[in-house]
Kinemage of the C-alpha trace (Angstrom):
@kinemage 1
@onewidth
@group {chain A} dominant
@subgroup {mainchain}
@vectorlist {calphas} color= white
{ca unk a 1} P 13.508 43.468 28.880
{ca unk a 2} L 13.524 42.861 24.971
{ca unk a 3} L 12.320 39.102 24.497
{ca unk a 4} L 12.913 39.878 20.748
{ca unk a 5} L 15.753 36.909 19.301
{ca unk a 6} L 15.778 35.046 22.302
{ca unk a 7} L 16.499 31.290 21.794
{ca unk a 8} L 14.220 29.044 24.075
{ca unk a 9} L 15.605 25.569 24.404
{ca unk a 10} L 13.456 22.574 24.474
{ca unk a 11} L 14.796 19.043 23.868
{ca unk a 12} L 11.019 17.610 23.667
{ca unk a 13} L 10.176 14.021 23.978
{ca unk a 14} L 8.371 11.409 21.779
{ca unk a 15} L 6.689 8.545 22.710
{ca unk a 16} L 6.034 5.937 19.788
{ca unk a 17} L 2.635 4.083 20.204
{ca unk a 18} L 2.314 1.962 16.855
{ca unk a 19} L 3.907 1.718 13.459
{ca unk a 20} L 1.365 2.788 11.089
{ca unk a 21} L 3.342 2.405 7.789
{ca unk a 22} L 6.594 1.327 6.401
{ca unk a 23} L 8.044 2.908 3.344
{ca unk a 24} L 11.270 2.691 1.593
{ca unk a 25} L 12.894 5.340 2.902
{ca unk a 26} L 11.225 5.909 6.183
{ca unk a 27} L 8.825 4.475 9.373
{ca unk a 28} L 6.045 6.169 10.386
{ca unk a 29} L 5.072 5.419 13.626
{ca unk a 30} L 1.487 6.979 15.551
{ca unk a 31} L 3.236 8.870 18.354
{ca unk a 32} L 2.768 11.524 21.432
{ca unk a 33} L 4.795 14.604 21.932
{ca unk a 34} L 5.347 15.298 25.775
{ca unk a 35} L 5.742 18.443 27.324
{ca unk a 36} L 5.321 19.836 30.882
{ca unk a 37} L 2.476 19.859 33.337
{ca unk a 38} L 1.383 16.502 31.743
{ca unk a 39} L 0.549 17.918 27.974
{ca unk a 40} L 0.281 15.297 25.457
{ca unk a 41} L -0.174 15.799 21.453
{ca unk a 42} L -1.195 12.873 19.122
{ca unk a 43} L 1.506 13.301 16.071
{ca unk a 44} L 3.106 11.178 13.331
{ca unk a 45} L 6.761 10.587 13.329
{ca unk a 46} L 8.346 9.913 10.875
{ca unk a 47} L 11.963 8.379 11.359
{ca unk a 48} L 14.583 8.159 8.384
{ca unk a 49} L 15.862 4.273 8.070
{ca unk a 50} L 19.527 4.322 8.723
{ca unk a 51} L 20.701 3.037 5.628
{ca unk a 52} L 19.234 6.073 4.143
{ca unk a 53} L 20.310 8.162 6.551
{ca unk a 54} L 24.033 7.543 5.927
{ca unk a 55} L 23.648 8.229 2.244
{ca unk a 56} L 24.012 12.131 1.668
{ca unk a 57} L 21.751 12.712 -1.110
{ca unk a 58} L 19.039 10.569 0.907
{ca unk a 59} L 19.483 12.118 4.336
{ca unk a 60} L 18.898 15.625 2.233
{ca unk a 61} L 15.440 14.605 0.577
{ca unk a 62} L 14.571 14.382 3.758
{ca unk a 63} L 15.727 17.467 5.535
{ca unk a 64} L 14.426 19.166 2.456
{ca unk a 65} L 10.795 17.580 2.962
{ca unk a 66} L 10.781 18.943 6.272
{ca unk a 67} L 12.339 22.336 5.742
{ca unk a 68} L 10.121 22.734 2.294
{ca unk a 69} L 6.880 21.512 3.413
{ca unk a 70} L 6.946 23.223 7.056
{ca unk a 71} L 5.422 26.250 5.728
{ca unk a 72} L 2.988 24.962 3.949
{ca unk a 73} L 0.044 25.455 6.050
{ca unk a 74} L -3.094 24.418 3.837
{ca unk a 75} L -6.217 22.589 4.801
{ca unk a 76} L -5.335 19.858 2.078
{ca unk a 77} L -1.938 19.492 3.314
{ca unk a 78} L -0.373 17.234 5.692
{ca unk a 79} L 1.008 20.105 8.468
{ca unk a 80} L 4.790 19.310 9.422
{ca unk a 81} L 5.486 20.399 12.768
{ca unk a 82} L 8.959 19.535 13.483
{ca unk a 83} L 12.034 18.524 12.452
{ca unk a 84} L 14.378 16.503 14.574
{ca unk a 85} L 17.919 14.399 15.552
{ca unk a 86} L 18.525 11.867 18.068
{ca unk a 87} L 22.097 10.914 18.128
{ca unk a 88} L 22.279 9.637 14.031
{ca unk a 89} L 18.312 9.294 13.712
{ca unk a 90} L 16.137 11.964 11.838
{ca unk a 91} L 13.157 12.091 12.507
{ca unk a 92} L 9.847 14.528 11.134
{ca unk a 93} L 6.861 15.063 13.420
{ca unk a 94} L 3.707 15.361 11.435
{ca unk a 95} L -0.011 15.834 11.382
{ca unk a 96} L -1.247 12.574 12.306
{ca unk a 97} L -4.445 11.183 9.876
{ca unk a 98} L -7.290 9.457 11.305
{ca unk a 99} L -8.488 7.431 8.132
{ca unk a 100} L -7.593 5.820 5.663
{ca unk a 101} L -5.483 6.387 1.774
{ca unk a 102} L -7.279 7.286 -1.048
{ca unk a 103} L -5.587 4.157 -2.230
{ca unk a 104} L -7.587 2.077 0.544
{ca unk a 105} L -10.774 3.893 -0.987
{ca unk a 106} L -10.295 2.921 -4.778
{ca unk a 107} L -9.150 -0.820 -3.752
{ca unk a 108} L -12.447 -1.051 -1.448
{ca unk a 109} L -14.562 -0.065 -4.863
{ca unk a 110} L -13.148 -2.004 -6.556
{ca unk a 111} L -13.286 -5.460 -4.166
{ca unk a 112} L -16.897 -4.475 -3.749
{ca unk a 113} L -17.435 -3.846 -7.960
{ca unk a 114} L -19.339 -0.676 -7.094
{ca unk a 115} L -18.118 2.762 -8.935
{ca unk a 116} L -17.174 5.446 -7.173
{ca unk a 117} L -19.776 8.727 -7.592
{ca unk a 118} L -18.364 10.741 -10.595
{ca unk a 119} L -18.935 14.244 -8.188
{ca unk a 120} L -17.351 12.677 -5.188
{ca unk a 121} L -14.692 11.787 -7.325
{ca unk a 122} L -14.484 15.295 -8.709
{ca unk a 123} L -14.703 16.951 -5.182
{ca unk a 124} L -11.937 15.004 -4.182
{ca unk a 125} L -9.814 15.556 -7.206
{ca unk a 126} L -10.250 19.080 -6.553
{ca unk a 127} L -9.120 19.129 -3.230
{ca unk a 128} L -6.125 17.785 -4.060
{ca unk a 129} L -5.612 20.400 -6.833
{ca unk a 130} L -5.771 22.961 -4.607
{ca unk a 131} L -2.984 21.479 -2.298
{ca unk a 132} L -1.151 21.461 -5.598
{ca unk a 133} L -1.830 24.877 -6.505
{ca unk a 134} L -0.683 26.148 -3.003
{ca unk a 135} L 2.733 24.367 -3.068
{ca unk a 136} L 3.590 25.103 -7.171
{ca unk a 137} L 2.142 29.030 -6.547
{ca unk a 138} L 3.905 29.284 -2.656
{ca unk a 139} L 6.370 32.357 -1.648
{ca unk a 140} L 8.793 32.529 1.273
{ca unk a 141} L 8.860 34.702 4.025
{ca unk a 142} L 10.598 36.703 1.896
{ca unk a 143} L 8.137 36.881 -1.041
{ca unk a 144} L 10.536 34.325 -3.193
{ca unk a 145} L 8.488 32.474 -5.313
{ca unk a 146} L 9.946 29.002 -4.431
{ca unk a 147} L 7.780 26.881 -7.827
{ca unk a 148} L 7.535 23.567 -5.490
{ca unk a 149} L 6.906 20.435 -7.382
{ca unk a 150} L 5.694 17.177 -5.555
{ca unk a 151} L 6.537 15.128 -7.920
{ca unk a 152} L 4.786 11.752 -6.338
{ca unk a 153} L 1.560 12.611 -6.728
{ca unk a 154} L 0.033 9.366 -5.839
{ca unk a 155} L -3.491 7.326 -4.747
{ca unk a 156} L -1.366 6.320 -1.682
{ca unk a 157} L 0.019 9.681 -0.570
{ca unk a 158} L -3.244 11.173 -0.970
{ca unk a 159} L -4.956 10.516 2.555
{ca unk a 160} L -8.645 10.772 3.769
{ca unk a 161} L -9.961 11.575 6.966
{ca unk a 162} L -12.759 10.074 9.056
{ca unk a 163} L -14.563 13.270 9.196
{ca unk a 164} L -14.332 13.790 5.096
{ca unk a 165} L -11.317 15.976 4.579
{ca unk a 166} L -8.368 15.473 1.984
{ca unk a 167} L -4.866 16.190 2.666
{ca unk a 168} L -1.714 15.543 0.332
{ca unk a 169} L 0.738 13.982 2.134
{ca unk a 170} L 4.888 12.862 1.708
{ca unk a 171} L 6.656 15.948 -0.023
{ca unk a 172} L 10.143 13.522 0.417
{ca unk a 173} L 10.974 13.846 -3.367
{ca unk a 174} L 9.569 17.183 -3.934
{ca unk a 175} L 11.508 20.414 -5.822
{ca unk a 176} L 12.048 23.823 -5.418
{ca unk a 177} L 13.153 25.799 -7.886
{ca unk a 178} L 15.621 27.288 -5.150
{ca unk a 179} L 16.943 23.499 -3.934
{ca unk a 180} L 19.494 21.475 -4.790
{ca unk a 181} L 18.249 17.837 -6.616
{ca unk a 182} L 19.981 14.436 -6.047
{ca unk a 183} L 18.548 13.181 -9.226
{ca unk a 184} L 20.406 16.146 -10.740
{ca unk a 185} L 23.782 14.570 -9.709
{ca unk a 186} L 23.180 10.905 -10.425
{ca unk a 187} L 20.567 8.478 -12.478
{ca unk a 188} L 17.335 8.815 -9.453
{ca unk a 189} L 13.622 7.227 -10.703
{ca unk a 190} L 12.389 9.756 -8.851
{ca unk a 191} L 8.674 8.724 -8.001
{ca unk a 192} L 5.977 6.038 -9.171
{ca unk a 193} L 6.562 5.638 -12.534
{ca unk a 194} L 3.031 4.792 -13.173
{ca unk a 195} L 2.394 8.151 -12.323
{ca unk a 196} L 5.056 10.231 -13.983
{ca unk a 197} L 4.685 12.269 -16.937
{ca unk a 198} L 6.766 11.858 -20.192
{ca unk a 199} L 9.399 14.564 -19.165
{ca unk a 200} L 9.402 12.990 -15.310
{ca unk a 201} L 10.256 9.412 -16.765
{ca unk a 202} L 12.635 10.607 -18.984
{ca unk a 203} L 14.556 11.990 -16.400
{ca unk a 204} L 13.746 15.340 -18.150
{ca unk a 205} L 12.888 18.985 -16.210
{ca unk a 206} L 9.683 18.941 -14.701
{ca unk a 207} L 7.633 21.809 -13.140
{ca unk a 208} L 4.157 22.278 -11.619
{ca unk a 209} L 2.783 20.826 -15.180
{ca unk a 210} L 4.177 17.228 -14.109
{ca unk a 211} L 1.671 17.094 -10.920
{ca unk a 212} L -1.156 17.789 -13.146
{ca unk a 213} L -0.690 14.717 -15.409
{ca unk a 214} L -0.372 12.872 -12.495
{ca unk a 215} L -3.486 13.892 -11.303
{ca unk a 216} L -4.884 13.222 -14.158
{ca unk a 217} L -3.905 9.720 -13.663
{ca unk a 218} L -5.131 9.796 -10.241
{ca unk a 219} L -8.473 11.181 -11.807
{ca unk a 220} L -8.851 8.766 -14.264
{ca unk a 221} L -8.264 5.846 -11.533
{ca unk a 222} L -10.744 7.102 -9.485
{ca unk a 223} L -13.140 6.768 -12.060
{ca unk a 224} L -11.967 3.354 -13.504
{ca unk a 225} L -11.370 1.912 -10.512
{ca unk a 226} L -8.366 0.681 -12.614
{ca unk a 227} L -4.366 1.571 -13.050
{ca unk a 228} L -3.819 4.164 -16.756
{ca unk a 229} L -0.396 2.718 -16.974
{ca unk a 230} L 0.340 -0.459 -16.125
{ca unk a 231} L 3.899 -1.821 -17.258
{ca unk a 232} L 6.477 -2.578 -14.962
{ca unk a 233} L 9.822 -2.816 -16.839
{ca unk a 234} L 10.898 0.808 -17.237
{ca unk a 235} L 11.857 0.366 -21.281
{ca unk a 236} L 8.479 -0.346 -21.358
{ca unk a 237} L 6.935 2.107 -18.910
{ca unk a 238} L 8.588 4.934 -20.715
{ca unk a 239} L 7.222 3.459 -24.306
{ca unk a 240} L 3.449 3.238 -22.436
{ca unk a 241} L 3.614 7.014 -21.188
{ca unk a 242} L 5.824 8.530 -23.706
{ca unk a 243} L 5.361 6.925 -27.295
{ca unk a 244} L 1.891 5.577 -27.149
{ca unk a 245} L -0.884 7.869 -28.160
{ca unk a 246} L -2.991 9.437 -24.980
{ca unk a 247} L -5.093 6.264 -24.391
{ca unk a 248} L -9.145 6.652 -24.966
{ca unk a 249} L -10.878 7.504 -21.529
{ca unk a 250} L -14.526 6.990 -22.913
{ca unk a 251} L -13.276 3.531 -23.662
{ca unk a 252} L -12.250 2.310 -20.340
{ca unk a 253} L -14.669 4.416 -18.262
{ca unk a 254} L -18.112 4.035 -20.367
{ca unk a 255} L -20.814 6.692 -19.992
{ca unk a 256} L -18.424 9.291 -18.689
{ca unk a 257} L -19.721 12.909 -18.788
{ca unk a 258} L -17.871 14.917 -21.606
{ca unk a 259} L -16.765 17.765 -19.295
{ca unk a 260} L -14.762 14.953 -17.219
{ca unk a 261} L -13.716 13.311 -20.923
{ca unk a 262} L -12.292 16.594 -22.298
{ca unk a 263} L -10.308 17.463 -18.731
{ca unk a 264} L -8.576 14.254 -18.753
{ca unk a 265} L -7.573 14.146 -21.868
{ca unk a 266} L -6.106 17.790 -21.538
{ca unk a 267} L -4.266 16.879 -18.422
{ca unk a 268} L -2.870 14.258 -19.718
{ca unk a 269} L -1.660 15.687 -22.868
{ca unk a 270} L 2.290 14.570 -23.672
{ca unk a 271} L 3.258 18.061 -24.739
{ca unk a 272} L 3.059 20.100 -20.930
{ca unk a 273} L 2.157 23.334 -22.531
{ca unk a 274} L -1.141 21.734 -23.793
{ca unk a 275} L -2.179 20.741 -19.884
{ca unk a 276} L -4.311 22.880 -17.757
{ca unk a 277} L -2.669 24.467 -14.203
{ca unk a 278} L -3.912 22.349 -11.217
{ca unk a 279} L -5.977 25.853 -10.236
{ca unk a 280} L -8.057 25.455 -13.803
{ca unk a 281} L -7.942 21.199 -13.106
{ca unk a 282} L -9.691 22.106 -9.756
{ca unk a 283} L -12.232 25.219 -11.009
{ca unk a 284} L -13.465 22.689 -13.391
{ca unk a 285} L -13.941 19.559 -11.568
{ca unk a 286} L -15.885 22.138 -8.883
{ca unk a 287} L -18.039 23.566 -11.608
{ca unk a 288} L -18.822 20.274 -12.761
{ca unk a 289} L -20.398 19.398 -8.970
{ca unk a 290} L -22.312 22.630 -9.459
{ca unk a 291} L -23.632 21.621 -13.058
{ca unk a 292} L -24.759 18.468 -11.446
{ca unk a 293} L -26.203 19.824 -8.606
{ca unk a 294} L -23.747 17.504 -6.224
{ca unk a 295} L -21.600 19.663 -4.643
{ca unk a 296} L -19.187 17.666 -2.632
{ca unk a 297} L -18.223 18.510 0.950
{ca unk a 298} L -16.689 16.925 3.924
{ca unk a 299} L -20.197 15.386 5.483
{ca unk a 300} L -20.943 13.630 1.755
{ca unk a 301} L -16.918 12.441 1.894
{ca unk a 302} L -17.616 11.186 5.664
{ca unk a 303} L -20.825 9.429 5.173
{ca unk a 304} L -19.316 7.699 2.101
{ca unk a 305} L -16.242 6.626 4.409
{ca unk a 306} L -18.421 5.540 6.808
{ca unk a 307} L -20.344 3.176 3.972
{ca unk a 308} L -17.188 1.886 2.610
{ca unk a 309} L -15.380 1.263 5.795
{ca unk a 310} L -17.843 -0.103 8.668
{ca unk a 311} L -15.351 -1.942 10.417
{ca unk a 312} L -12.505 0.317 10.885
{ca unk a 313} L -14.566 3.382 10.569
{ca unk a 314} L -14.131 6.033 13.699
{ca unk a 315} L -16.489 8.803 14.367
{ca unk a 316} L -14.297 11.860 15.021
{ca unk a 317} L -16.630 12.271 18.213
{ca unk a 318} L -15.976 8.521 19.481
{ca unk a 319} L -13.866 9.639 21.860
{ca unk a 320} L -15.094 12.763 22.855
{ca unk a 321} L -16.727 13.194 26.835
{ca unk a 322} L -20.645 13.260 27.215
{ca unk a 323} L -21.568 16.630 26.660
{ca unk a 324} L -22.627 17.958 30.558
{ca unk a 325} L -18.906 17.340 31.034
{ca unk a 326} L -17.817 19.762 27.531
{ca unk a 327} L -20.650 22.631 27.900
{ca unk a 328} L -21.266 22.679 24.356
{ca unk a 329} L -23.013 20.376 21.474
{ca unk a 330} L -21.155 17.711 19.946
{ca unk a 331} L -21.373 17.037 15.790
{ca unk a 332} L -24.256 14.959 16.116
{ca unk a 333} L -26.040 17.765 17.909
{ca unk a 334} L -25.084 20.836 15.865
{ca unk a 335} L -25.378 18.516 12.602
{ca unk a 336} L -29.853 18.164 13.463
{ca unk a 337} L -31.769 20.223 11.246
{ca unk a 338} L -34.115 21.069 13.986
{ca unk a 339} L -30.981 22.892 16.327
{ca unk a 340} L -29.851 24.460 12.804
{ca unk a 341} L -33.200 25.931 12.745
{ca unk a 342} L -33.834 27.193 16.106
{ca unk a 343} L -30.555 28.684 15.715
{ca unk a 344} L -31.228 30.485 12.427
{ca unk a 345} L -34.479 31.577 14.219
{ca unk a 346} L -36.613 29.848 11.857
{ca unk a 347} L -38.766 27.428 14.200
């Protein structure tokens, strides 16, 4: 028999374990999904509060964030499994993060007054351009170009894990160029408006060039260990990223390397036309590792974790079995010089 366009049914069950973070428009709660014969799967959920939930254009952000970001499967992307209802809850089940917010990371710097290495800083810029350049460049199943726009591009939705990877989380208020928009239909802020570009604050159209100033901001914090914009009344806020002149990186971040200088500046240019495409943000800040012979990678990203983090810091392999009872090397093993050797056949 034909198994083709069968429907299998599974209700599924969730068990919540901890609340990890409260937003404004959602809980996310550390969870496990249960299935059959005892199977168990770590996840984030991610439950809709109810006021939101009874508000149309609310309860379709966040449909849309499941729906939009489900296929897109990226390494520096938060993976979106599911998308469910219980009675008048909504719920997403997510990728769940061991480690902390790139917003955790900057805040330790600066408590501690040490800066942040300019090529780890780059490397994990980068990776965060190329989650960008995945989602603005991504096609459906049915090779529609769908021009996605996060438009929250953020220190706090950018998230790290323990074992030095970078993944760009909460697509809730991003665009397609095939979806409807709520702030289309009624006065919406949407995003940190510390973080928007001119045409984002002013409510204007944005497109994939509006996640590159952003991450130019995001850049430039990482660096200064400080905020670019700063104001909190929006009359103001709008005057700070929209009238005043493209504010002097050299000056708040002294000594930085021109290559880094000239990139910011570019991608934070008012007019979006002048900024690069996160692709050509990312090439760069890569090519600037290279020129400095510090390539970034995971290990350099976990070992500085590790540093910054002692207390809450968790090996990926902390809870792994002792290795007669796996039959194969754990990370610390494979990770020895000497086994790398052998294995090359060079000792």
């Amino acid at each position: 028999m034909d198994n083709e366009g069968r429907l299998f049914e599974y209700a599924g069950q969730f068990r919540l374990i901890r609340k990890v973070a409260r937003g404004g428009m959602a809980t996310v709660y550390e969870a496990e999904q249960l299935g059959p014969a005892g199977f168990t799967k770590q996840i984030a959920l991610k439950i809709i509060h109810d006021r939101y939930a009874k508000q149309p254009e609310w309860l379709q952000l966040f449909i849309d964030e499941a729906k939009l970001s489900a296929n897109l499967v990226h390494g520096n992307i938060v993976q979106i499994y599911q998308l469910g209802q219980i009675d008048t809850e909504y719920f997403i089940a997510m990728e769940f993060i061991k480690g902390v917010t790139l917003r955790a990371l900057i805040d330790r710097h600066r408590q501690m007054g040490t800066p942040m290495s300019p090529a780890l800083a780059a490397y994990t810029a980068s990776r965060v351009c190329r989650a960008l350049d995945f989602a603005h460049n991504f096609v459906d199943h049915t090779g529609r170009r769908l021009d996605i726009v996060h438009r929250d591009v953020s220190p706090g939705n950018v998230l790290l894990t323990w074992d030095g990877h970078v993944k760009l989380a909460d697509f809730g208020i991003a665009k397609a160029r095939t979806m409807a928009d709520p702030a289309a239909q009624r006065p919406l802020m949407m995003g940190k408006k510390h973080y928007m570009s001119p045409e984002q604050i002013l409510g204007g159209q944005v497109d994939s060039r509006s996640d590159v100033f952003a991450m130019g901001i995001v850049l430039f914090e990482l660096l200064a260990l400080q905020p670019l914009f700063t104001e909190d009344e929006t009359e103001a806020a709008i005057d700070e990223v929209v009238v005043a002149p493209v504010p002097d990186v050299a000056r708040y971040i002294p000594g930085i390397d021109p290559t880094l200088n000239a990139l910011l500046r570019a991608a934070l240019s008012k007019g979006p036309a002048d900024r690069p495409s996160a692709v050509d943000f990312g090439r760069v800040l890569d090519q600037f590792c290279v020129s400095h012979r510090e390539t970034g990678s995971p290990e350099r990203l976990q070992a500085h974790l590790a540093e910054m983090f002692p207390d809450s810091y968790r090996p990926p392999t902390e809870q792994t079995p002792p290795l007669s009872e796996r039959g194969h090397p754990d990370v610390a093993e494979r990770s020895r010089p000497s086994i790398v050797r052998r294995m090359l056949g060079l000792d």
